[in-house]
C-alpha angles and dihedrals in degrees: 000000000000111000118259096229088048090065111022075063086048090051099048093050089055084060097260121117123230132212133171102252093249090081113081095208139076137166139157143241117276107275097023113115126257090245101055087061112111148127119243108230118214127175107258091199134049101269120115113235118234127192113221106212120196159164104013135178095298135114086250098053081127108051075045098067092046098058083044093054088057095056088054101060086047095058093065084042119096123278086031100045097063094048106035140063107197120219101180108204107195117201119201124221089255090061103259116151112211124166110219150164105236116169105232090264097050089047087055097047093050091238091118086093085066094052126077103309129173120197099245130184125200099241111230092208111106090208094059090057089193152032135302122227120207123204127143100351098302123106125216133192123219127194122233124183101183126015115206113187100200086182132125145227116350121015097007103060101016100084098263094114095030083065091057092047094051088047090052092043096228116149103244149191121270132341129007133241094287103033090050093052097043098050086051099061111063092197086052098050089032085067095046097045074054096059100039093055093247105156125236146132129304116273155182126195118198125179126214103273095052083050089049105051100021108035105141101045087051092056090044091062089041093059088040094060105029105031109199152338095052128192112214118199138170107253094232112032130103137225095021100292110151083026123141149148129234130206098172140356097290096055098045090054094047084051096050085048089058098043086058098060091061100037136007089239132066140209143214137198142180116238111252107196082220150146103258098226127172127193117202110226120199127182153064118282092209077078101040092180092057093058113102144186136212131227107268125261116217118232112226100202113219088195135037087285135347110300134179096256097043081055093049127010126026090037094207099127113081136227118224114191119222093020121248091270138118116267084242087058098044094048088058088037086049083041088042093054097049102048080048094057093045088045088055096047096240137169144191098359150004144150110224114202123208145190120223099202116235109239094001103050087217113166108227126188104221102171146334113231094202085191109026134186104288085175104126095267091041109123093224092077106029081062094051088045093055090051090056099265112120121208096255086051097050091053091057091039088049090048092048089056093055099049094052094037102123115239120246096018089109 
């Protein structure tokens, strides 16, 4: 943590005047614009101040709100309340950033952009160590010692905000920079599975243009290698949004029709008759022998496979933890995700899903969720749970890992 005399002298000498934000006032040097006015806020206790980031411009800004809202109730839970002071930063769908105080439910509902709300941007200067809030022409800086974007799908886990908290040189939540991009992008994380020898079902990847000019002959090879049916997904898209299966050609087109409407770059994967299984993964990999996998928990599908809404919304899949597998199984499904997480270069946190092969028994990887569902009826922490971690416990133990994290491993 940078020292509060240290900046509050860097500031001034910036032309802004600091005060401890006990004191109510502010004001700049003559000569020195409106807009560069502000008090500098510090904690005044021992707490470290995280800001809560939710919601984002993704298909999933609600779910978002709803894992976030469940952050936000741990963190006035023990161990969390003693340790940490929360900032929640909401961000609409439009891309405004506004700091604001929602209670849980308000942040669920998606009311908290009614409440008190400030415009807010996460200053880049590594000096600054926080962000700036911007209300009538003055500007104030706030500290922040931990970022945790509790957010889902694009711009929120592919590695777009991770690259704002490394430039700002604040300790964060979850993967870095590289980690977050690649396990967003199936055809990404497809070829390095590939090459670390992770297994996983057969696949081809296609972007727009090809799909443009050379649709047909695309298809055609699609058919060659995969046979159907054939599942068609948006390369970057998250919880199964742009997802469908397809049992002839005009199904396949209609589903590459759907996945580009969500990313510029398609998949497509063979269907595995198989157990949907996911293992939660925890740890640094600057410290491979720390990171450490869950049993795995079993997907009941109430739907033909595991859509958004079944996740989500309607709640009628279920959750069966350990999955209905052999202890031989869970523990390479436990080895399989783990080889998986340190493959991907991933850190803090991810879910890893898997398919158990019908008949063969074979352990597929089928993704890495680098910031997966944390709602109540999300699988991350129902695995955890079962493991002994509480919910109250994994958000300070995900928060820990981010502050000792070593910069530059990953």
């Amino acid at each position: 943590m940078i020292p509060a005399q240290k900046i509050q002298n860097k500031l001034v000498n910036a032309g802004i005047i600091c005060y401890d934000n006990k004191l109510k006032t502010c004001s700049a040097p003559c000569g020195v614009p409106q807009f560069v006015k502000g008090v500098f806020l510090m904690n005044t206790n021992s707490k470290l101040r995280v800001a809560l980031f939710f919601g984002g411009v993704s298909s999933e800004h609600e779910v978002s709100c709803v894992s976030a809202s469940a952050w936000l109730r741990a963190l006035g839970q023990e161990p969390c309340a003693d340790k940490y002071e929360v900032f929640p930063v909401g961000i609409t769908k439009t891309g405004r950033w506004l700091a604001c105080h929602p209670t849980p439910e308000a942040m669920a509902d998606g009311s908290w952009e009614q409440g008190d709300c400030t415009p807010c941007v996460l200053s880049p200067d590594r000096g600054d160590h926080g962000i700036w809030l911007l209300k009538d022409g003055k500007a104030e800086l706030v500290h922040i010692d931990i970022c945790a974007p509790v957010m889902h799908g694009k711009n929120g886990e592919d590695g777009t905000i991770q690259g704002l908290f490394e430039m700002a040189c604040i300790p964060f939540v979850g993967c870095g920079v590289l980690g977050s991009a690649v396990c967003m992008d199936k055809a990404v994380a497809n070829a390095l599975m590939d090459a670390a020898g992770v297994p996983h079902c057969h696949w081809v990847s296609a972007s727009r243009a090809d799909l443009e000019m050379n649709g047909p002959v695309v298809l055609d090879g699609v058919e060659a290698k995969l046979g159907y049916p054939i599942f068609v997904k948006p390369a970057n898209a998250g919880s199964s949004v742009g997802i469908s299966k397809a049992a002839d050609r005009a199904a396949l087109e209609k589903g590459v029709e759907i996945a580009l409407r969500e990313d510029d770059k398609v998949v497509f994967e063979e269907f595995i008759d198989a157990q949907e299984v996911e293992c939660a993964a925890i740890g640094n990999p600057d410290n491979p022998a720390t990171v450490l996998t869950t049993r795995p928990g079993e997907v009941l599908a109430g739907a033909e496979f595991y859509t958004y809404d079944d996740k989500y919304k309607n709640g009628v899949s279920q959750t069966v933890i350990p999955a209905h597998l052999s202890e031989e199984k869970l523990d390479e499904v436990r080895a399989a995700a783990r080889k998986a997480y340190l493959a991907l270069n991933c850190a803090g946190l991810s879910r890893c899903d898997f398919f158990v092969e019908r008949g063969t028994g074979r352990v597929l990887c089928n993704e890495l969720n680098t910031l997966p569902g944390f709602t109540p009826i999300s699988m991350y922490p129902k695995l955890m749970e079962h493991e002994g971690l509480g919910y109250a416990e994994l958000v300070d133990k995900l928060l820990t890992l981010a502050v000792n994290r070593r910069k530059g491993a990953y």
